[in-house]
N, C-alpha and C positions, 0 to 999 in steps of 0.2 A: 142587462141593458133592456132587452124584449125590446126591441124597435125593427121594425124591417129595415133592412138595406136593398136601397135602391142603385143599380149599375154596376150591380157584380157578377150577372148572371154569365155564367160561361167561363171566369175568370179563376184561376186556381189561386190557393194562398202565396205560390210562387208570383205570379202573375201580379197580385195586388202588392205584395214585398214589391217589389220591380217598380210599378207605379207610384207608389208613396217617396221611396226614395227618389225617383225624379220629382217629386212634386205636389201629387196625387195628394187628396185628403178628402176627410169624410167627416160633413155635417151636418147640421141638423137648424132648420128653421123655426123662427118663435115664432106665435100669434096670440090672442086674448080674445075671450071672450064676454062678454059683462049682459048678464039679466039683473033689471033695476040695479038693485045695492051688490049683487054678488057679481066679482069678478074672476075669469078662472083661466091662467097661464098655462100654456101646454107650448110641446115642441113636435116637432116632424118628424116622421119617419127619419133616416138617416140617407143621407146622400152618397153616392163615390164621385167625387168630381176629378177630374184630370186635370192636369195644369192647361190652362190655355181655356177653356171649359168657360163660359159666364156663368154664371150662380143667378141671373136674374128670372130666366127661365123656370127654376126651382122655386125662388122665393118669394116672388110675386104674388101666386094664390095665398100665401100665408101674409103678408103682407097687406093685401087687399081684406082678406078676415079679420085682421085685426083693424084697418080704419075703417070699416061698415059695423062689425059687430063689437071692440074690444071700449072703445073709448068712453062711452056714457055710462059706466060703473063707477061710482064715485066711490071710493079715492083713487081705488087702486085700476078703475079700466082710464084712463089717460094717461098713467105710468107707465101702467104695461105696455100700452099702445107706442108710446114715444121708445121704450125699449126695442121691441120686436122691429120697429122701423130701422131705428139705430142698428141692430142686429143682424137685420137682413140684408139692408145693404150694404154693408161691410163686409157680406161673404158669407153668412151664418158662424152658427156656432161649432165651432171645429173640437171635434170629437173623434181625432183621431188614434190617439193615445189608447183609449178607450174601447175603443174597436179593434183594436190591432191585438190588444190581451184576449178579448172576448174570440178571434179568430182564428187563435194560436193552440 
């Protein structure tokens, strides 16, 4: 994976097991960037969110990166753009599955 996790400091794998089964999950924000014709999609470090937790605080700056920088690549930065939007306000992209093997 190679992505930092962010809100696990202090938290044992017992700890995180515990939280995910209530709820807990962990993900990961889109954003895009676009110079002239080259567009270029990336994701965020990785998140621990808690149930109850807003994700807007997280995804925001990612959010904001991509409508300032991702849109004016044509074709592909006002895809991207309209993605990462979509993406982030929904919660990000939950990559918990993922995280949980890499932990284990």
């Amino acid at each position: 994976m190679g992505k930092k996790i962010i809100g696990i400091d202090g938290l044992t794998a017992r700890d995180i097991d515990f939280e995910v089964q209530g709820g807990a999950k962990f993900v990961t924000y889109m954003y895009c960037v676009s110079i002239l014709v080259l567009s270029f999609k990336r994701y965020s470090d990785i998140y621990f969110v808690k149930p109850g937790d807003k994700t807007l605080k997280h995804s925001l700056p990612f959010t904001l990166i991509a409508l300032v920088f991702g849109w004016w690549g044509i074709p592909w930065g006002p895809i991207w753009t309209i993605m990462a939007i979509g993406t982030n306000v929904s919660g990000g992209k939950d990559v918990t599955n993922e995280v949980r093997v890499q932990l284990k």
